[in-house]
N, C-alpha and C positions, 0 to 999 in steps of 0.2 A: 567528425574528424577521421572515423576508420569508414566513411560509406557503408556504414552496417545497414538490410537494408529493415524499414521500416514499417513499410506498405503490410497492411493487415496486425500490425501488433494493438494488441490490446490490454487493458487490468478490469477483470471485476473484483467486487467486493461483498463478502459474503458473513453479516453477521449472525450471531448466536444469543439468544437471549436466555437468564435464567429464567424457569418459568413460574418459581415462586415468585421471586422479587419483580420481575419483567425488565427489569437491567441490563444493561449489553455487557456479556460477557465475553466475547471473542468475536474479533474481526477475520478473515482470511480472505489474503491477497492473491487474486490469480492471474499471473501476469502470462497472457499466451502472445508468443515469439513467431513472427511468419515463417511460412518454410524458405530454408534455407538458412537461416539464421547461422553465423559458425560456432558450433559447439564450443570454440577455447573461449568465446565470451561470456558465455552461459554464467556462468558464476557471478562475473562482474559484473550483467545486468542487475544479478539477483542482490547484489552487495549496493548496487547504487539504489534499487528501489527501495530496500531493507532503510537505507537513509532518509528515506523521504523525509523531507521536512514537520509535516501532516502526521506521519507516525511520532514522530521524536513528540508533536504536543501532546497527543495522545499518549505515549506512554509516560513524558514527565509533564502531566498541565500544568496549564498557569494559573496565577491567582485567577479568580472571574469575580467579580462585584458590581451586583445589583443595585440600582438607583433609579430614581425617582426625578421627572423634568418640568 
């Protein structure tokens, strides 16, 4: 919609495990922006990725139930 441009943007993901438990304790999202990106968006990319769909089940799951076929 705004021709922002695209070309080279990326996300990794980088988690953290406790090392007693071996549990995943922390994800972090690295979202790298190509050059030239314009700064006044900056934010709002970061506001839209923050929503990811994918986070939101991660931080509130859903039921999961196991069965048998």
């Amino acid at each position: 919609q705004r021709d922002l441009p695209t070309a080279g943007m990326r996300l990794t993901l980088a988690s953290k495990r406790n090392p007693e438990t071996k549990r995943l304790d922390r994800i972090d999202i690295l979202l790298y922006l190509p050059d030239g990106f314009p700064e006044k968006y900056r934010s709002a990319i970061l506001r839209a990725t923050d929503q990811c769909a994918v986070k939101k089940v991660l931080v509130d799951p859903p039921e999961i139930e196991v069965t048998t076929a």
